[in-house]
N, C-alpha and C positions, 0 to 999 in steps of 0.2 A: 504494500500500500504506500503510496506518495505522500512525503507531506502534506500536497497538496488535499488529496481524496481524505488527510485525518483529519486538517483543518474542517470539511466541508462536514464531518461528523461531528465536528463540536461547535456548528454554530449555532448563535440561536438567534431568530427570527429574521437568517439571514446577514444578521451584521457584522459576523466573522465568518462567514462561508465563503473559501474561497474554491469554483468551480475548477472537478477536475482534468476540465480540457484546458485549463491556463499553465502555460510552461514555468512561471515563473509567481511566485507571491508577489502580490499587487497591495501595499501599502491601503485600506479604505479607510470609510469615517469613521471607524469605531476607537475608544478612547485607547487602548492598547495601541492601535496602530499609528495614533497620533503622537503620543506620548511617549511612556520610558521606554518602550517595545523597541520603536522606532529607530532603526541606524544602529543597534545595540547587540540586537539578537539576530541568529540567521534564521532562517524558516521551520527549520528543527529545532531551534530549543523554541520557537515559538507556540508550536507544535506542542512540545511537552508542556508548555505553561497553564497553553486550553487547556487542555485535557487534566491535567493536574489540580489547576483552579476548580475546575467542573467537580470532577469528583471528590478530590479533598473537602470541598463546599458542600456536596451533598451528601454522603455515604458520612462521613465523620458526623456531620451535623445531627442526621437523623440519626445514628449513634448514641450520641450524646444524650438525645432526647429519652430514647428507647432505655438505656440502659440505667440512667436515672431515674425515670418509672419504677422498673425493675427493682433498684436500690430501693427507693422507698415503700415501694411493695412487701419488699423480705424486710422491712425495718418501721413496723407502721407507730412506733413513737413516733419516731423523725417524719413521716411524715405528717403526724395529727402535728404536730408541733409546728412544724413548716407553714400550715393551712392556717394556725393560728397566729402565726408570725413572719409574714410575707415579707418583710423586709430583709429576712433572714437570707433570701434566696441566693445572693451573690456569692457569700460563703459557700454556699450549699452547691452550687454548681462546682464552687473549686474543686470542692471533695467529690465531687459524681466525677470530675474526670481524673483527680487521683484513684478513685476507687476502682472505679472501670472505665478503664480510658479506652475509648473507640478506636486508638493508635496505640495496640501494643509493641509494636517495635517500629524501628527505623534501619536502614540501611548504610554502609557506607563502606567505600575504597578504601586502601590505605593506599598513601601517597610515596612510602619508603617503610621501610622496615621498622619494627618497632614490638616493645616488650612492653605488654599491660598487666599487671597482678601477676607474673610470673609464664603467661603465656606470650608465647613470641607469633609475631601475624607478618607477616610476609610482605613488602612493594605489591601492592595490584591484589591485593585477597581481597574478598568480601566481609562485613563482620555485620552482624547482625547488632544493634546494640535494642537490647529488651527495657524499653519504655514502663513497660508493667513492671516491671519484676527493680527496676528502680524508683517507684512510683512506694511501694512496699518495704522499702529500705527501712527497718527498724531502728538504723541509726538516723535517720534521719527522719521519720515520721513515726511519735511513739504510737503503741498499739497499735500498727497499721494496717492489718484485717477487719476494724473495725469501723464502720461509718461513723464519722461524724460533724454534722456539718456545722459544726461550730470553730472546726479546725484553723488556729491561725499560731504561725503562717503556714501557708501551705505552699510549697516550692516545688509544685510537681513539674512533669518534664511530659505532660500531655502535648504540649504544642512544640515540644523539643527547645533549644535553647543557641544560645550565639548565634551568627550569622544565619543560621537555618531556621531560626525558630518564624512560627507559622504568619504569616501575610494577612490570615483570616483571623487571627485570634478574638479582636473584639468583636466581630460580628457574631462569632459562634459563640461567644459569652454571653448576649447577647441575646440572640435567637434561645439557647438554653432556660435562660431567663424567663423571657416571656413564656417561652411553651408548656414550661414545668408548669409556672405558676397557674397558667391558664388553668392545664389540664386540673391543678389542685383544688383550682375556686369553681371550677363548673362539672365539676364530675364527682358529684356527692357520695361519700362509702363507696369508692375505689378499692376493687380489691380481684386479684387474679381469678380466671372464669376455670382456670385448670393448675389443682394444688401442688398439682406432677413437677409444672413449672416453674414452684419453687426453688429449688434442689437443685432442677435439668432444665433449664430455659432454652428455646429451641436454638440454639447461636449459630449465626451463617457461619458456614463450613471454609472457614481464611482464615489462613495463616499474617495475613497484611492487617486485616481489621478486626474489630471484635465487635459487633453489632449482632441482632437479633434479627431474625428472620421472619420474627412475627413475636407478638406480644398479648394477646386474648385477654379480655378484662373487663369486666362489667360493675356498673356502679348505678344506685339508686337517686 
């Protein structure tokens, strides 16, 4: 597939589609191509940014959502508490994505050779670094199998950190925010439609993400 034909899959309503009978990326009006895009990037990492933006945007987001339902589901103090204390929610979101972060890992090259904790990693290896599994650090977050959203501070590494960390982050704090909350003020006696799902939650089958595949749940 062409840059071109992957662009024309991640446009939306036309405004980054670029047709794949054009030989060559055609600069249009959309703000990316105006902007920092622009003279910067070639058509392949542009390519990956669509695409990256798109999904990192949506698959994480709804994530976030789902899985913090989920959290307060298996934890219905916090959430009667929550419904009672709406201001609480910012906190509350920190710890949904320490708790279960929709990015359990990240990936990355090594640039030269190099020894971490006594393993040695090679020029040019892969290493996977476990987002979750530092999210749970008991040195650094006490009890940390335990929800709670009153956790400060909370120094999770959901959105990753330095130069990498995430472009989206306020929005998807954000969007969490609102959604929870929503969900908690108009979905009265919330509570799972299948108790199986406490335990075994149906989780989509990735290794990249950790999101739910469905969520079943009925409230009076």
């Amino acid at each position: 597939m062409t840059p071109q034909q992957q662009l024309s899959i991640c446009g939306l309503n036309g405004t980054l589609i670029i047709p794949s009978s054009q030989a060559t990326y055609q600069p249009g009006p959309s703000l990316p191509s105006q902007g920092w895009l622009r003279g910067h990037l070639n058509t392949n990492l542009n390519t990956g940014t669509y695409r990256g933006g798109k999904s990192g945007g949506h698959d994480t987001t709804t994530g976030l959502i789902g899985n913090a339902i989920l959290s307060l589901l298996r934890n219905p103090a916090d959430m009667d508490a929550l419904k009672e204390n709406p201001a609480w929610i910012g906190t509350a979101v920190e710890e949904f994505l320490r708790f279960e972060s929709p990015g359990p890992r990240n990936t990355r090259i090594a640039l030269e050779d190099l020894q971490i904790g006594g393993q040695v990693i090679d020029k040019g290896q892969s290493v996977f670094l476990m987002v979750s599994g530092a999210n749970r650090d008991p040195q650094k977050f006490p009890d940390p199998d335990r929800l709670d959203i009153h956790r400060v501070p909370n120094h999770h590494l959901a959105f990753g950190y330095g130069p990498h960390f995430c472009l989206g982050a306020p929005l998807a704090r954000l969007e969490g925010q609102i959604a929870v909350a929503a969900l908690l003020g108009r979905l009265p006696n919330l509570r799972l439609a299948n108790e199986d799902h406490r335990d075994n939650p149906p989780w989509r089958a990735s290794m990249g993400i950790r999101v739910l595949r469905s969520l079943p749940a009925v409230f009076s």
